[in-house]
C-alpha positions as CSV (number, residue, x, y, z in Angstrom):
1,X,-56.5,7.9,-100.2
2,X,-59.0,10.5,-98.2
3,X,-61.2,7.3,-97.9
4,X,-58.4,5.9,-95.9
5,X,-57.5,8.9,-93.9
6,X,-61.2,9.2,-92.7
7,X,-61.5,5.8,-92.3
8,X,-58.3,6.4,-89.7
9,X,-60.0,9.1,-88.2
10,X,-62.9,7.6,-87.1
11,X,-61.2,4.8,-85.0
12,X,-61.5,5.0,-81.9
13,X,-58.7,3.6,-79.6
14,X,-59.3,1.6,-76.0
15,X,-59.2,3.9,-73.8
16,X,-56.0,2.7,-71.4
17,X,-55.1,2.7,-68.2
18,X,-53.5,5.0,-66.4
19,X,-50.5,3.3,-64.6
20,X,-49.9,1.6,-68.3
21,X,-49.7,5.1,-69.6
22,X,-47.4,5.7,-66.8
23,X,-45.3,2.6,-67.7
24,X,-45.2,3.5,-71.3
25,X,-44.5,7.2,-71.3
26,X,-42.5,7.0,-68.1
27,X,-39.9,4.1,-67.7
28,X,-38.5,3.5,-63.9
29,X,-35.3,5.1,-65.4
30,X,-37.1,8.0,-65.8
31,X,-39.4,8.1,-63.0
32,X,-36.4,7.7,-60.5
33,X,-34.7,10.6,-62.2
34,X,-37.7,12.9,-61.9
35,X,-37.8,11.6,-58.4
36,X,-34.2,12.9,-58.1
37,X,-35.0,16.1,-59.9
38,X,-37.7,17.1,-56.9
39,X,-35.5,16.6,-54.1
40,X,-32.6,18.6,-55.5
41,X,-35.5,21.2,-55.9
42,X,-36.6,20.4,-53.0
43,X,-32.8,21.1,-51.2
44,X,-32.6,24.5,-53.6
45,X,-35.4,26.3,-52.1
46,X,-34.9,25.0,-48.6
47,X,-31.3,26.5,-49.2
48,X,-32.5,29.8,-50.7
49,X,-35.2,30.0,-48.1
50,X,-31.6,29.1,-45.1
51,X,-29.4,32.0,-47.2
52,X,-32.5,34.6,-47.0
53,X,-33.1,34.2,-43.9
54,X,-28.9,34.6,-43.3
55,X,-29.7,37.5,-45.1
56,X,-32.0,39.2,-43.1
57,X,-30.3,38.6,-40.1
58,X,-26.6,40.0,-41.4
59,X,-29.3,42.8,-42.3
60,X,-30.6,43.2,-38.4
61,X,-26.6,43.1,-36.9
62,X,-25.6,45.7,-39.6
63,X,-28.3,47.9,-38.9
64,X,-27.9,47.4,-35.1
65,X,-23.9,47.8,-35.1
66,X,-25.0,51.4,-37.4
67,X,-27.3,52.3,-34.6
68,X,-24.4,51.5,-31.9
69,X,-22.1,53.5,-34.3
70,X,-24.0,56.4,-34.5
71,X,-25.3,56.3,-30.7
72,X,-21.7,56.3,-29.9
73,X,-20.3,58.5,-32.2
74,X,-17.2,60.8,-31.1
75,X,-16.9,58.1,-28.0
76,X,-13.1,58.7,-28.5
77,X,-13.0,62.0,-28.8
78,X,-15.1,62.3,-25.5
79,X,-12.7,60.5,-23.5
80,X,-9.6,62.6,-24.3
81,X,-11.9,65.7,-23.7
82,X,-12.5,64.6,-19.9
83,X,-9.1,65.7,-18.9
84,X,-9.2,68.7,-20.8
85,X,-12.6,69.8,-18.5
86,X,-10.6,68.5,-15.6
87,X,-7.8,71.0,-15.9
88,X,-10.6,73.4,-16.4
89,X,-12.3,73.0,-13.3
90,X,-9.1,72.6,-11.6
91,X,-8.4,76.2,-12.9
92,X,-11.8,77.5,-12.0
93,X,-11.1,76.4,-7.8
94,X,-8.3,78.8,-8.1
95,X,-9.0,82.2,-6.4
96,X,-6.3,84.4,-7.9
97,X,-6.4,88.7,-7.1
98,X,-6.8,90.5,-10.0
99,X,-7.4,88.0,-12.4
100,X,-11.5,87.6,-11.9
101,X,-12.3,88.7,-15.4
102,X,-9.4,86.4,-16.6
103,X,-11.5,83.7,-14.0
104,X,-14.9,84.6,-15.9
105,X,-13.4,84.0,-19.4
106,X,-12.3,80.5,-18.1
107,X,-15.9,79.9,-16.7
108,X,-17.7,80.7,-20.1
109,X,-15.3,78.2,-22.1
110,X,-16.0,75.8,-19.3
111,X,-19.5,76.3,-19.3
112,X,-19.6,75.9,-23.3
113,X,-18.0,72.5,-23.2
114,X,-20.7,71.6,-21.1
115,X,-23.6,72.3,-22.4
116,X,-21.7,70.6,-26.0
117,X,-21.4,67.3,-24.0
118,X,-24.6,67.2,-22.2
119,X,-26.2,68.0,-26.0
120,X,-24.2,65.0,-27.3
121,X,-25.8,63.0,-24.5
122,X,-22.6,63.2,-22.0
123,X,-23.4,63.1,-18.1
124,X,-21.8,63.9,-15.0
125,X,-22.6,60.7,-12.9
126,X,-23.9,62.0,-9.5
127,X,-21.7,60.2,-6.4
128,X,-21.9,62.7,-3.4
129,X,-23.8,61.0,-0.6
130,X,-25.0,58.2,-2.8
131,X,-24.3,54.3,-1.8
132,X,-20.7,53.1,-3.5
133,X,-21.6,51.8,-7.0
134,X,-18.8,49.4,-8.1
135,X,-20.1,49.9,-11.6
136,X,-19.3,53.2,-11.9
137,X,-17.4,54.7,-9.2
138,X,-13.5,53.5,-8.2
139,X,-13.2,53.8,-4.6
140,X,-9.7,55.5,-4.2
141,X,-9.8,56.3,-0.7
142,X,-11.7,55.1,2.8
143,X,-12.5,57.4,5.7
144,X,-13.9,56.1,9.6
145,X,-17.1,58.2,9.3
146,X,-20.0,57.1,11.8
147,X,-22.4,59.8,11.0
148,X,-23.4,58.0,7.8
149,X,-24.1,54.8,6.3
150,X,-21.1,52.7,5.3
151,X,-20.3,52.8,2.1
152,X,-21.5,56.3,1.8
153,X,-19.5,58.3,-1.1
154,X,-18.0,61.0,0.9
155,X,-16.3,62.8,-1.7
156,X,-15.4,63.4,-5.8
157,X,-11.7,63.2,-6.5
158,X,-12.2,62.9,-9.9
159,X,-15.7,63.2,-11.5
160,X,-16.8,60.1,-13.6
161,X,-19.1,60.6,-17.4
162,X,-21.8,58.1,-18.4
163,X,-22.3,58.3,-22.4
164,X,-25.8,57.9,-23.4
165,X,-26.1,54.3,-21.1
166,X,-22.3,53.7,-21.9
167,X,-19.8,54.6,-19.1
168,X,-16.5,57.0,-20.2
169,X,-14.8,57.2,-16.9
170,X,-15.7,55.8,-13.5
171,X,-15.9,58.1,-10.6
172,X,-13.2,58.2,-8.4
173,X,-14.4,58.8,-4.7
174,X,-13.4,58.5,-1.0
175,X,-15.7,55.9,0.8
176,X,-17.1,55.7,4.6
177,X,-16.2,52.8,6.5
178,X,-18.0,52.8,9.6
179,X,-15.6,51.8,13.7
180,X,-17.6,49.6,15.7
């Protein structure tokens, strides 16, 4: 019996070739379901490489909508403050006997509210004597006024804010018009 099992041993097969091998160990049946198996692997990472990329950009938005939400924050609050200041200034233009110091206590909350806003990044916008900017001024009222450039703001009925690069509240201002 080990005279046999040597003998086996020491045969040496034909070396075959490779497409027979092929045949043998891989039948069309088998070869077309491997063939199947690499393009749904194929479709799988191109998906996974689609939903990452998704990924990063819901990513992007989100942090860009945080930024916009924390650029903007109190944007609200803001805009029911303006007519607070309003009333405040309104109140300041009053000249009233005997009530100065009652006057100077008005100017220091006045002058507090400002400097809050203008740390939060809220600014007057600047319209006396400045060309009429539809973007951020309403023009309210017209006056015939040849000593300046038409379209000249001639006045501040209602002062407008600019949040940041976002406006609160357009100016509203009297225009020249010019009579030729």
């Amino acid at each position: 019996m080990n005279e046999t099992s040597k003998e086996d041993n020491n045969v040496k097969t034909p070396k075959k070739n490779y497409k027979e091998i092929k045949k043998k160990n891989h039948p069309p049946k088998i070869n077309h379901e491997k063939d199947e198996l690499i393009k749904a692997n194929l479709e799988y990472k191109e998906r996974v490489l689609r939903l990452t990329a998704e990924m990063q950009n819901m990513r992007r938005r989100y942090e860009l909508d945080y930024a916009n939400v924390l650029k903007y924050d109190g944007f609200d609050i803001v805009e029911k403050l303006l007519p607070v200041i309003d009333n405040f200034e309104r109140a300041l233009k009053l000249k009233i006997e005997g009530q100065e110091k009652f006057l100077e206590g008005f100017q220091m909350i006045y002058n507090s509210f400002i400097e809050i806003l203008n740390g939060k990044g809220i600014k007057e916008i600047e319209v006396l004597n400045k060309p009429f900017d539809p973007n951020i001024m309403n023009a309210v009222m017209t006056e015939v006024n040849n000593d300046v450039e038409e379209n000249t703001v001639l006045d501040c009925l209602q002062k407008g804010y600019m949040y940041n690069d976002k406006l609160i509240r357009p100016a509203m201002v009297k225009v020249s018009e010019r009579n030729d």
